[in-house]
KEDREN-996168 format. One line per field, with one value per residue (C-alpha): residue number from 1; residue in one letter; x, z, y negated. Coordinates in nm, 3 decimals. Example, Ala and Ser with C-alpha at 12.3 -4.5 7.8 and 13.67 -1.06 7.14 Angstrom:
// residues 2
resi	1,2;
resn	A,S;
xx	1.230,1.367;
zz	0.780,0.714;
yy	0.450,0.106;
//
This chain:
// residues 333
resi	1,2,3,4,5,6,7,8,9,10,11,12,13,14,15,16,17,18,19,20,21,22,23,24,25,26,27,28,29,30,31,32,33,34,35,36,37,38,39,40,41,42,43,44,45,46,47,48,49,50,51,52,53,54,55,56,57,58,59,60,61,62,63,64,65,66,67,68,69,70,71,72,73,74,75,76,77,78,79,80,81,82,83,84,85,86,87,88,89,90,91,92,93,94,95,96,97,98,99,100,101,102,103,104,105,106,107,108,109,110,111,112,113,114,115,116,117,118,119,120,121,122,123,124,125,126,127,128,129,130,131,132,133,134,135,136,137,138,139,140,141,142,143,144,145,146,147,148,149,150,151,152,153,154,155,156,157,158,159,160,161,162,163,164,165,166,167,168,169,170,171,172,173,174,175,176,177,178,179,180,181,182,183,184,185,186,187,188,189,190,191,192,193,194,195,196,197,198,199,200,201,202,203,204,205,206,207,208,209,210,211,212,213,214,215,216,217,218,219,220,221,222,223,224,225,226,227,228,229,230,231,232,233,234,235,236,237,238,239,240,241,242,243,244,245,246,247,248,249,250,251,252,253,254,255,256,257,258,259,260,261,262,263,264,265,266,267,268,269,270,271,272,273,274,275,276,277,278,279,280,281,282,283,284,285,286,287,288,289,290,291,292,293,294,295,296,297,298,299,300,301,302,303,304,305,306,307,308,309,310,311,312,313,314,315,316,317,318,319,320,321,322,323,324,325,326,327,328,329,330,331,332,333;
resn	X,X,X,X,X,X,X,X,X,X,X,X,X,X,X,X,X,X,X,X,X,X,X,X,X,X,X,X,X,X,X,X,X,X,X,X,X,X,X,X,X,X,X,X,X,X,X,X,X,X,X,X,X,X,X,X,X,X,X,X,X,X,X,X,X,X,X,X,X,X,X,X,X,X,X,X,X,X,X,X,X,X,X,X,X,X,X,X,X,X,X,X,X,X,X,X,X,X,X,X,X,X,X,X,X,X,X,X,X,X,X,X,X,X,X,X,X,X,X,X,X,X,X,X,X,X,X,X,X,X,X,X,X,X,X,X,X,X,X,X,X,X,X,X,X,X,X,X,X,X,X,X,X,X,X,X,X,X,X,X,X,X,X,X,X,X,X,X,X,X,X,X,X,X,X,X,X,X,X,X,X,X,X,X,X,X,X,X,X,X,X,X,X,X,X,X,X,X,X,X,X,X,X,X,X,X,X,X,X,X,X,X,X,X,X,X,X,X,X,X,X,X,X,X,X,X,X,X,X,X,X,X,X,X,X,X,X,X,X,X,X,X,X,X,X,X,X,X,X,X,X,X,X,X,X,X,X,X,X,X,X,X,X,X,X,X,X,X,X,X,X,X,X,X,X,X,X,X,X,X,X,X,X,X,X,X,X,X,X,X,X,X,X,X,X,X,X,X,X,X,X,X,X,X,X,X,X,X,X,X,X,X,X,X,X,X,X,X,X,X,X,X,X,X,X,X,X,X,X,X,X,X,X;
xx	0.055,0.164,0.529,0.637,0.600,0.699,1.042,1.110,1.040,1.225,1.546,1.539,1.646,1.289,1.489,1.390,1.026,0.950,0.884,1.166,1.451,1.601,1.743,1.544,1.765,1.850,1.737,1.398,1.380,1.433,1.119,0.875,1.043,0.905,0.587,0.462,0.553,0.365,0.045,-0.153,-0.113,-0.458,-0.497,-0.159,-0.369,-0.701,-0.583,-0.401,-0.660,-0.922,-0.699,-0.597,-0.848,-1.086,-0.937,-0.669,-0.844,-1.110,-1.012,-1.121,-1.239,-0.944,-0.859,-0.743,-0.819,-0.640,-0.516,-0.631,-0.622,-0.881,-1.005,-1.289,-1.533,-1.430,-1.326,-1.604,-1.444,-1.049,-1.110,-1.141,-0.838,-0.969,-0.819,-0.663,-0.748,-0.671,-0.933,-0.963,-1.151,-1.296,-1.344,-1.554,-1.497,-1.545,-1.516,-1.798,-1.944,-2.068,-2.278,-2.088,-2.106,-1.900,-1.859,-1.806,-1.583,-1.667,-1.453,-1.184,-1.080,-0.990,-0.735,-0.636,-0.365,-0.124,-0.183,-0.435,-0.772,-1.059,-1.234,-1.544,-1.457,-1.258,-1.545,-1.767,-1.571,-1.497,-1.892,-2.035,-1.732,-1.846,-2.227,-2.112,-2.001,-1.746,-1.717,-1.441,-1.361,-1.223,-1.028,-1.094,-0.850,-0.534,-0.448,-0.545,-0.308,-0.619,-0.583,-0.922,-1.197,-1.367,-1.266,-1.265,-1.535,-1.387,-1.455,-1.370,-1.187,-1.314,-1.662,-1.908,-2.164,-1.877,-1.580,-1.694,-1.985,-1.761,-1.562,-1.782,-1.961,-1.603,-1.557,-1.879,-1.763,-1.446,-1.624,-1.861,-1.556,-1.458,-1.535,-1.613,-1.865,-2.223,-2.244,-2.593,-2.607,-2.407,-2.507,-2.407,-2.304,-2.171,-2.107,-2.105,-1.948,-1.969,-2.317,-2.374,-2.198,-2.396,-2.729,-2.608,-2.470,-2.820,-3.006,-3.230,-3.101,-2.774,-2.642,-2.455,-2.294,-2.244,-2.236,-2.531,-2.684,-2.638,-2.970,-2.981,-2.828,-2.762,-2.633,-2.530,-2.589,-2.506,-2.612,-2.883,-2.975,-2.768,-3.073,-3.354,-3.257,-3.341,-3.691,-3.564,-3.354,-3.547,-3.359,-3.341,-3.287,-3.416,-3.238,-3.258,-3.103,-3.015,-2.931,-2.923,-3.204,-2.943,-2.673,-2.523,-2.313,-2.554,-2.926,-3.158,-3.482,-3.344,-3.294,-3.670,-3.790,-3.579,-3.715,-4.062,-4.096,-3.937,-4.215,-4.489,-4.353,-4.384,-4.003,-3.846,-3.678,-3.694,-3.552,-3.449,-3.355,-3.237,-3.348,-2.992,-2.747,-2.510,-2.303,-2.054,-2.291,-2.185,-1.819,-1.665,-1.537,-1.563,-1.580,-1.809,-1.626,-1.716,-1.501,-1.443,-1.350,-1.570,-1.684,-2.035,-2.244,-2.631,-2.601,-2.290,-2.096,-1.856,-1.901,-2.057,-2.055,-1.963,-1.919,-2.050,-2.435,-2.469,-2.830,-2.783,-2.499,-2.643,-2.993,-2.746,-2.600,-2.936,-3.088,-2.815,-2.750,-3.121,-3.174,-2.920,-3.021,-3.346,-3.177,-2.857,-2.913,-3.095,-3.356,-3.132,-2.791;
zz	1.862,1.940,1.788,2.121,2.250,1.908,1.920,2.269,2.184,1.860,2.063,1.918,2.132,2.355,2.376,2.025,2.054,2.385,2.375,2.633,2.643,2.948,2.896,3.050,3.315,3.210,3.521,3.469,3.085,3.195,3.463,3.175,2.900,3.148,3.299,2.930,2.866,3.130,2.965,2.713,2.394,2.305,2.584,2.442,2.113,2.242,2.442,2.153,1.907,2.137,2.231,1.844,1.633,1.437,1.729,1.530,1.236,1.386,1.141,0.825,0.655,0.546,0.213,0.309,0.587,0.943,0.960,1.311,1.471,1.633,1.723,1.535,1.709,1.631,1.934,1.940,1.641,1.799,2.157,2.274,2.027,1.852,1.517,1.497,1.252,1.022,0.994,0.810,0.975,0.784,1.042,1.010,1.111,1.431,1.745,1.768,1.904,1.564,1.452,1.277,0.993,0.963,0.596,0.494,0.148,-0.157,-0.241,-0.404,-0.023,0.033,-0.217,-0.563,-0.705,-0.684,-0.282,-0.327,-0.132,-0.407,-0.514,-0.463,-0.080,-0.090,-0.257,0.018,0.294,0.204,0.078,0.481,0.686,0.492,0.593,0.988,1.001,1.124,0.888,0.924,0.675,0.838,0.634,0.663,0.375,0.425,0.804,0.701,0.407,0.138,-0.160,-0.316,-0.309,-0.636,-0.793,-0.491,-0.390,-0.102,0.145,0.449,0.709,0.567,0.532,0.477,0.679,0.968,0.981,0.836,1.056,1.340,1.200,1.161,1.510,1.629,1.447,1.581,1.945,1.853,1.772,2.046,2.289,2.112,2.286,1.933,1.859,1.946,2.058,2.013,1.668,1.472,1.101,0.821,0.495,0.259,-0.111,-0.259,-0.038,0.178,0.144,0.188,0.519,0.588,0.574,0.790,1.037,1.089,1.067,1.398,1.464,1.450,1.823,1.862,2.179,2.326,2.245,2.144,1.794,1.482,1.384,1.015,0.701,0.356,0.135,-0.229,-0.490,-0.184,-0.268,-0.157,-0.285,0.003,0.227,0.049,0.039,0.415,0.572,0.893,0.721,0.856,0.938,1.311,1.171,0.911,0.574,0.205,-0.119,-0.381,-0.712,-1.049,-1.260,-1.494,-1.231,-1.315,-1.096,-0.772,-0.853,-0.804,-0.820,-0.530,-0.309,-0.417,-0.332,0.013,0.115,-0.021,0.241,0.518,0.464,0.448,0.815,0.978,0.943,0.767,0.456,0.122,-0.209,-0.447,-0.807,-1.137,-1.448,-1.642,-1.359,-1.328,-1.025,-0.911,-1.062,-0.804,-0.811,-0.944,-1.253,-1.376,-1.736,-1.863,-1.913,-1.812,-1.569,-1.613,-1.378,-1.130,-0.856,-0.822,-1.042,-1.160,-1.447,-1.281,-1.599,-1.375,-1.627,-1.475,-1.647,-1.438,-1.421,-1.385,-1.446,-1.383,-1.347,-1.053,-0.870,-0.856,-0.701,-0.465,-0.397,-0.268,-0.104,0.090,0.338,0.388,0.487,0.739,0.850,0.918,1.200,1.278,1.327,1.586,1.419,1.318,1.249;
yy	-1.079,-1.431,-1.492,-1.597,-1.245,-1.048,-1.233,-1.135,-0.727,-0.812,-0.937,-1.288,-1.607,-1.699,-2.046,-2.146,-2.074,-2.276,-2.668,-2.772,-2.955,-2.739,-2.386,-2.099,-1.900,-1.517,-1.378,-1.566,-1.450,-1.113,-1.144,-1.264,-0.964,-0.744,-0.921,-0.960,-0.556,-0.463,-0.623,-0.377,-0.495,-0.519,-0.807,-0.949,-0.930,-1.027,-1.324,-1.502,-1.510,-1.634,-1.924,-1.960,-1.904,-2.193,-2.417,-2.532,-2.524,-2.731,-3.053,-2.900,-2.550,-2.414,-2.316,-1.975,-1.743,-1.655,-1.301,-1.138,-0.766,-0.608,-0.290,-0.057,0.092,0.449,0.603,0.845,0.967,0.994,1.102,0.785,0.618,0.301,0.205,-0.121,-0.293,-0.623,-0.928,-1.212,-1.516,-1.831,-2.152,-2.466,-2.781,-2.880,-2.715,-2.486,-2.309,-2.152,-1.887,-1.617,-1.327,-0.984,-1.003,-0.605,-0.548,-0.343,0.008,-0.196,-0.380,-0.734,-0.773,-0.788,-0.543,-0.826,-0.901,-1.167,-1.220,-1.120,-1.443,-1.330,-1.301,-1.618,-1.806,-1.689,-1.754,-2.106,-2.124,-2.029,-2.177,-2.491,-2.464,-2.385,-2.028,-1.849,-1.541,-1.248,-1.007,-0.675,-0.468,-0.112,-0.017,-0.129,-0.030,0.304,0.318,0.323,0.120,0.182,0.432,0.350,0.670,0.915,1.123,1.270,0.970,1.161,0.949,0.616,0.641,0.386,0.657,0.694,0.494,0.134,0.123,0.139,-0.155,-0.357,-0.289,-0.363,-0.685,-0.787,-0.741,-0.945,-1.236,-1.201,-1.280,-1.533,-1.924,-2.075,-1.792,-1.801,-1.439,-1.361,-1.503,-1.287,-1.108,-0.911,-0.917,-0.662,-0.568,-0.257,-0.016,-0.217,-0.307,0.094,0.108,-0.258,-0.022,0.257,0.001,-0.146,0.216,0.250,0.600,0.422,0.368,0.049,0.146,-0.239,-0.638,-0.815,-0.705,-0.818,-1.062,-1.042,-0.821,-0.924,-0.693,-0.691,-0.407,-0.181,0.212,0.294,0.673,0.837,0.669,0.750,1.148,1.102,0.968,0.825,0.578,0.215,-0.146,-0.227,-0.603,-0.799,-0.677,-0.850,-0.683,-0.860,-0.679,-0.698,-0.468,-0.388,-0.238,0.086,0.164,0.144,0.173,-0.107,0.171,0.377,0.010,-0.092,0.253,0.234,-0.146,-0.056,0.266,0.035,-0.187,0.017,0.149,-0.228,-0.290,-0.594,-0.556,-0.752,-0.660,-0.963,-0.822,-1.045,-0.886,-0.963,-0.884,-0.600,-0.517,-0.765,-1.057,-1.306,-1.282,-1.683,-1.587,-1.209,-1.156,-0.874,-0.559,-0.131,0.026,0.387,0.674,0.583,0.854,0.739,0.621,0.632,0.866,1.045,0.952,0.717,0.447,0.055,-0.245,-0.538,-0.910,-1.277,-1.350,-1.674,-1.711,-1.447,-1.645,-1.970,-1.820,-1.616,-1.923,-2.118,-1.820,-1.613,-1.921,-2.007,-1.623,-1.642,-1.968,-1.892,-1.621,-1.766,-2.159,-2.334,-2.628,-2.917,-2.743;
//
């Protein structure tokens, strides 16, 4: 919501938030209190940040990301009531309009335990707005009052088979309004959990009610076993994998099984594995340690070792943007 209005329902002066010199009549204040109340707060919402957003921003990538609301795409599940949800949206330079990635987090959110962005998202972020994307980060976690799902099994009401694919459907229809978007050239990205719900967002049984489709997937040591207990599991869109052979936590034989029977049915789908990666490979700066109490993991003894390869990273690094390139960017971008 624009501060301009927030004051105003807030009962601060309007007087000090307007550029002007002359004072603002009450009876005229009280006309706009109740001409902007009258507008549903998702326009009030909607308008600002497509007037805001990477325009302002448009003389450099900045260092940290622009918090935005939007709403999921889960009113099927609420009779018809849409969560609303926080983003967080990386802009290039320039003025666009750009191509643009839903970037899906991993079961630990956004954030660190002490309220800063994870550096693996933050070094992404800056990595693509700095090649010509716009990325945004929703967070399913925190507007639902979640702080992690690592160690829960019960994932009902934040799903990466329900919920999440909804959010990032409705993340994808945000940008798609947006003037510094390119709205058919949207894709995917996830990691971990959120590389699962990146898989059942692009299944073809999946029904992607509106807005143009995503164009490409890339998803990082998502899970993939959940999909290969099923044999109508297949990518509407091109999908890569990339996982380490050594991953624990999420098996890199059930993906390899799950892109080789996509294949064999005509669909696209690659599988890129690094023989001396475990999960979380390409985060900056993660030193090799096991984390314990997991819910899920390949020999069900909630035990995963995870951290930095650096081998992994830098190959990530060269080959994630020229797969998105090759379905987001016109020839000479």
């Amino acid at each position: 919501m624009p501060t301009f209005f927030k004051k105003i329902r807030e009962g601060y002066d309007p007087n000090s938030l307007i550029s002007t010199h002359k004072p603002i009549a009450a009876a005229h204040m009280v006309f706009l209190f109740f001409l902007f109340m009258s507008i549903p707060l998702h326009t009030i919402i909607h308008a600002a940040d497509a007037g805001t957003m990477c325009v302002h921003q448009a003389y450099a990538v900045s260092d940290q990301p622009e918090k935005i609301t939007f709403y999921s795409a889960d009113g099927d599940l609420h009779d018809g009531k849409m969560t609303l949800l926080d983003g967080y949206l990386f802009c290039p330079e320039g003025n666009g309009p750009f191509p643009a990635i839903v970037a899906l987090h991993g079961c630990s959110g956004l954030f660190t335990k002490r309220g800063k962005l994870n550096a693996r998202f933050l070094d992404w972020g800056k990595r693509l707005a700095s090649l010509g994307y716009v990325v945004l980060f929703p967070d399913s976690f925190n507007p639902r009052e979640i702080s992690e799902v690592c160690t829960r099994k019960d994932r009902s009401g934040f799903s990466p088979h329900r919920e999440r694919p909804r959010d990032a459907n409705g993340a994808s229809l945000w940008l798609q309004t947006q003037s510094f978007v390119h709205r058919d050239r949207v894709g995917l990205m996830g990691w971990s959990n959120g590389g699962t719900t990146l898989l059942a967002t692009i299944d073809s049984s999946f029904n992607k009610e509106s807005g143009e489709d995503f164009r490409v997937a890339v998803a990082f040591y998502p899970g993939c076993a959940s999909f290969t207990k099923t044999h109508n599991w297949r990518p509407r869109i091109p999908l890569t994998i990339l996982i380490g052979e050594k991953d624990n936590w999420t098996s890199a034989a059930s993906c390899r099984s799950l892109v080789t029977r996509s294949k064999e049915a005509g669909y696209n789908a690659d599988i890129i594995t690094f023989p001396n990666a475990y999960h979380d490979f390409d985060h900056p700066d993660l030193s090799f340690k096991s984390r314990e109490g997991l819910a899920f993991t390949v020999k069900k003894d909630g035990i995963a070792k995870i951290g930095t390869d650096h081998e992994a990273r830098v190959a990530a690094i060269e080959l994630v943007p020229r797969m998105l390139a090759r379905y987001l960017k016109e020839k000479g971008e």
